[in-house]
N, C-alpha and C positions, 0 to 999 in steps of 0.2 A: 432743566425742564422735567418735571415728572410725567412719567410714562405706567400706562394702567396694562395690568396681562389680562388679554381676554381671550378666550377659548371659544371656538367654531366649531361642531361636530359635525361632518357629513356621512351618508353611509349607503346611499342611494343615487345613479346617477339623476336621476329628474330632481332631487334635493338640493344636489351639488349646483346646476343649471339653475334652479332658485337664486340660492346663497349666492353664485360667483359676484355678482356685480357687489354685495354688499362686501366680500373679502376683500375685492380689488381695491375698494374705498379703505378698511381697515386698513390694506397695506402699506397704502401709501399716507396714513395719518400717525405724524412724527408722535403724536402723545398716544399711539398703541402697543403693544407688543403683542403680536398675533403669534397665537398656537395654533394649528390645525388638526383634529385627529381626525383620519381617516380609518372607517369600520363596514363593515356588514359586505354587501355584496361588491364592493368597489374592489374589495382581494380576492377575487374569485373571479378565475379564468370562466368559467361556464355562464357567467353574467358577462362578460368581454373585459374583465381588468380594467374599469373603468377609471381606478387610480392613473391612468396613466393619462387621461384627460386633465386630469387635476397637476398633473406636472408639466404635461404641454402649456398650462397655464401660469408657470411660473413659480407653484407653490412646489417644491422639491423636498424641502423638509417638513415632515410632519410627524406627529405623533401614531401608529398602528397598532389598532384593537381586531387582532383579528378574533373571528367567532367560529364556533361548529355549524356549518349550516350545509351540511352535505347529506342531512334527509330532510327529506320534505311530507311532515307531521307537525299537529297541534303540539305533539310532547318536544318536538326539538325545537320549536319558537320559545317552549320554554325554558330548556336546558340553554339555551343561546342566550335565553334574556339574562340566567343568571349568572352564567359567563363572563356576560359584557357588562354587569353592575359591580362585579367583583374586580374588574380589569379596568373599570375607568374610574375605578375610586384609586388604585394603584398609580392613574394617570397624572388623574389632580394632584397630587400627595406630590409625585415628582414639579409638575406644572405649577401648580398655586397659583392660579388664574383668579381675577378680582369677580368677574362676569364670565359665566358660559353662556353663547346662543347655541339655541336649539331651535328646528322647524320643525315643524311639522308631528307625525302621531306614529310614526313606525316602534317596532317591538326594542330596538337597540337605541334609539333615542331616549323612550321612557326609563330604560335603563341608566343613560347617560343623565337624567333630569334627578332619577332617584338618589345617584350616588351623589351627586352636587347638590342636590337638598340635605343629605345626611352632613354631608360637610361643610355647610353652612355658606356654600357659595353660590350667591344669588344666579339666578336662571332670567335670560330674558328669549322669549317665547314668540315664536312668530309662526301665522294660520293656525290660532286656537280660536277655538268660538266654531268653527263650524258645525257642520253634522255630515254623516253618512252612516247611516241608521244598517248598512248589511256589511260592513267591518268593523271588525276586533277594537281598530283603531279610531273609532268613536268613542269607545271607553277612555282609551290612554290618551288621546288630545286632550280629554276634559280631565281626566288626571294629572299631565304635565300642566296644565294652566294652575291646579291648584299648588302646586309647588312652585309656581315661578314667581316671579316679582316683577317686570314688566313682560305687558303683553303687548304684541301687536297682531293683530286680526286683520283680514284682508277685507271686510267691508262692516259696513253699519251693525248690520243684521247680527254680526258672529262679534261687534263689540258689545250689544247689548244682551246677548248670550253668559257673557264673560261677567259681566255686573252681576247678572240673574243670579252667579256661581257665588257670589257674596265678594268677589274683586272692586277693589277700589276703582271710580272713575278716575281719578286723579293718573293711574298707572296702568292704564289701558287705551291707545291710540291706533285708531284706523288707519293705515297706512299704507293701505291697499294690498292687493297681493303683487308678489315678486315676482310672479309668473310675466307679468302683464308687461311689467319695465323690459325684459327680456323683447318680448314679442312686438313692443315700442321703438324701440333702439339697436338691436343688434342689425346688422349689416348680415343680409341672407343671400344665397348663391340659386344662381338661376336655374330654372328645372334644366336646361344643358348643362352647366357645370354638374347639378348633383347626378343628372344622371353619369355622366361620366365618370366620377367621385365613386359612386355605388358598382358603376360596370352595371349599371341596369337598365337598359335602352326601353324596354318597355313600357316605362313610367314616361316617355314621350307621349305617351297617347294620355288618354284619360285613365289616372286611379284613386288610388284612400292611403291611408295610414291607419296601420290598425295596431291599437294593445287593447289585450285582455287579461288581467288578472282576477286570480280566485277571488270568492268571495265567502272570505272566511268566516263570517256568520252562519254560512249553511254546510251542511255538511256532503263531501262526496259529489257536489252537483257541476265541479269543474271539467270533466270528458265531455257528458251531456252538453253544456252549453256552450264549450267550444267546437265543437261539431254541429252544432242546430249554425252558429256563426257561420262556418266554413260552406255549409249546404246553402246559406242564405250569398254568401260572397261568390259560388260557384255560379251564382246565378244569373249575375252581373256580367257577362258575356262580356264589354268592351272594357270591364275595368282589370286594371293591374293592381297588385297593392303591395305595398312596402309595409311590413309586421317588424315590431320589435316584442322582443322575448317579453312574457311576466318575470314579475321579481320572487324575493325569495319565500314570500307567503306559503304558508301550509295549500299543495295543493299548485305551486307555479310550475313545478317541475315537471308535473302531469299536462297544462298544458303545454308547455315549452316540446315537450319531447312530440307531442300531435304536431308542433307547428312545423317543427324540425323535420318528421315525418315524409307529413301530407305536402312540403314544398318543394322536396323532390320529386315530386308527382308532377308538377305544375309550373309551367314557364314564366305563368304572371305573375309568380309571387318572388319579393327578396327575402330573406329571413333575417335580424337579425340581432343579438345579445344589445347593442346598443347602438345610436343615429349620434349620441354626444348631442351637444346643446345647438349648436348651430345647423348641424345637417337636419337635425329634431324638426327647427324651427321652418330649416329651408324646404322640408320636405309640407309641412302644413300646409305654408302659403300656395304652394302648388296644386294643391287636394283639391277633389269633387270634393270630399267630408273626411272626417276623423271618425273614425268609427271603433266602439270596445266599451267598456269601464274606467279609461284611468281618468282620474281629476284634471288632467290636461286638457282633456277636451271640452270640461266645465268649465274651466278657471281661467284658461289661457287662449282655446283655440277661438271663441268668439272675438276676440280682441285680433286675430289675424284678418276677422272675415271670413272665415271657413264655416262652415255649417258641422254639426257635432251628431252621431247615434250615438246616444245612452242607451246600453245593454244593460238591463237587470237594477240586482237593488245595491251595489255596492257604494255607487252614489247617490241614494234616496235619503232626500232630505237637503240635498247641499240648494246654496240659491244658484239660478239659473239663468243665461240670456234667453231669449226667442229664436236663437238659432241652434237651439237643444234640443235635438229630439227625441225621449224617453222613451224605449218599447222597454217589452218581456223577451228572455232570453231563446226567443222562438225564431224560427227558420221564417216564415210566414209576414211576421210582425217588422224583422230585421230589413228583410228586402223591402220590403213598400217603406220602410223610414231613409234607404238609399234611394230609392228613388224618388221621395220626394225633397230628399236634399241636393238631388241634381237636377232638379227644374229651374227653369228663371222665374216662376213665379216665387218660390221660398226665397230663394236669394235677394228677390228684390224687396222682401220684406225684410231681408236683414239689415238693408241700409236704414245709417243713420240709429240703428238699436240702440238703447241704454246698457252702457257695460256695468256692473255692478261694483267693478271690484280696483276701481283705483287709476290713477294717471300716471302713472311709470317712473314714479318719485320714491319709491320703496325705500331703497336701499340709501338716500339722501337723508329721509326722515328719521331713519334708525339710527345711523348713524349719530345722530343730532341728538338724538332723546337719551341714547345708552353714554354717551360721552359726558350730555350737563348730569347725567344720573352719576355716573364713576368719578366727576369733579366736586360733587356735594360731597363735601368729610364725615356733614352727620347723617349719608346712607344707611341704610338698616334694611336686612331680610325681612324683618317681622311685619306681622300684617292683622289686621284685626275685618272680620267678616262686614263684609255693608250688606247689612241687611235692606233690602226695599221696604218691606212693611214699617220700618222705622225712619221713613223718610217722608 
């Protein structure tokens, strides 16, 4: 039986938590032979060594890209990016993988899309088409799509995005986001277990989960807007909250080290590098709200039933449930969007919402589409632009 090599990049835990259900599937499909490279913040004890998640899950061998990411500046995003496009062209050369998947828009992905464009090995692409108009990473999402060869987008809106780009319909399939199958299926631990899991007895009463990360579009405005946060969460007298660190964006390290800080000051707070997929998820279901910038709270935490504050502009632009609730990075704005996500009259409007973004079949459909793709003999990279106006 012939068997196809296909390559998985991860480099971030909330990516990994994506991907896992679609690796599980690869691994156990006899016409695969799975590579895994693990890269970016996953080898770095100050993000919590998140690789070792990935081995509690079985995968134990993989390929390692590690990067410079020990300052946190615009110029080491970029000494890192070109690090890691010089290191995973080194990877493939050994690997020769038929197919690389890539998610998502981070700075060591685009890397890993460019060296496998240069090498002529097809890229298949998943959560392109979106937007977030106040990250970096709105450029390189819509830059990795042009390099790829199939896409998958988590909803309608970000597949007819993908068209716009001059992408074939033919090789582009909605197939919801991977967040969602997650937050569908996995088996979560009850707020007694995680509190005891965490050692944080507090989270018995009423709290949040919060990340916030920079928003690398603006320059310098990450202290300010983590402290307008903290002023607004001080405020909230019965809430506790369970924070995990920002990632390694220009600018996380400055909040990481406030968060680090100000939660020795404070009984109600847990701090921590990383929750992993499952505690991630058990800690949601539990929440008054999800409260920060990460796309989690967009993409994923509506499908729990949680109610979401969007802080700032890092996610403007993205499409949204009605249980989103978008302020300005102000003290002021933040607290009255907590507290109207802890009323029962919000909540009850969240029953029954329209989720935008998929039925928890992700990792089923990919599977399907990248496999009849790797069985056709006369596949090809090349791609000729669809133009709309000639349609």
């Amino acid at each position: 039986m012939k068997t196809h090599g296909i390559c998985v990049v991860t480099g971030t835990r909330a990516e990994y938590g994506l991907l896992r259900p679609l690796l599980f599937r690869l691994k156990k499909n006899e016409k695969v032979e799975l590579s895994l490279v693990v890269t970016g913040t996953h080898l770095m004890e100050a993000f919590g060594n998140t690789r070792q998640e990935i081995e509690a899950d079985g995968f134990s061998e993989y390929y390692k890209v590690e990067l410079p990411l020990e300052e946190d500046s615009k110029k080491a995003m970029v000494h890192a990016t070109g690090v890691a496009l010089s290191k995973f062209g080194e990877v493939y050369e050994q690997m020769k993988p038929e197919l690389v998947i890539l998610l998502g828009d981070r700075f060591e992905i685009f890397a890993a899309a460019i060296a496998a464009h240069f090498l002529g090995i097809p890229i298949a692409h998943l959560c392109g088409g979106d937007v977030t108009e106040g990250a970096v990473d709105d450029a390189i999402r819509h830059s990795i799509t042009k390099l790829s060869t199939l896409h998958f987008p988590g909803c309608e809106e970000s597949a007819k995005r993908i068209i716009q780009m001059g992408e074939s319909p033919e090789r582009v399939f909605n197939v919801g986001q991977p967040g969602i199958e997650n937050c569908l299926k996995v088996e979560t631990m009850t707020k007694e277990e995680l509190a005891e899991n965490l050692g944080f007895p507090a989270m018995m009463k009423d709290y949040a989960v919060v990340t916030f990360h920079p928003v690398t579009m603006e320059e310098n405005t990450a202290k300010e807007q983590v402290m307008e946060l903290i002023r607004a969460m001080d405020e909230q007298k019965d809430l506790a909250y369970i924070i995990t660190l920002a990632n390694a964006d220009a600018g996380g390290r400055v909040i990481n080290e406030i968060w680090q800080k100000e939660g020795t000051k404070r009984k109600n707070w847990y701090v921590t590098p990383s929750l992993g997929m499952r505690r991630y998820l058990s800690a949601v279901r539990h929440a008054e709200a999800v409260i920060g910038n990460s796309s989690s709270g967009v993409l994923e935490v509506p499908a729990c039933g949680v109610p979401t504050v969007n802080i700032g502009d890092r996610q403007k632009g993205r499409m949204a449930a009605k249980s989103v609730i978008s302020v300005p990075p102000e003290k002021e704005a933040i607290g009255e969007a907590i507290k109207t996500a802890r009323t029962a009259e919000f909540r009850n409007a969240m029953k029954g919402m329209e989720l935008p973004f998929g039925n928890g079949t992700t990792s089923e459909q990919v599977e399907k589409i990248v496999m009849k793709y790797l069985d056709n003999e006369e596949r090809t990279t090349e791609k000729s632009f669809y133009d709309l106006n000639n349609r």
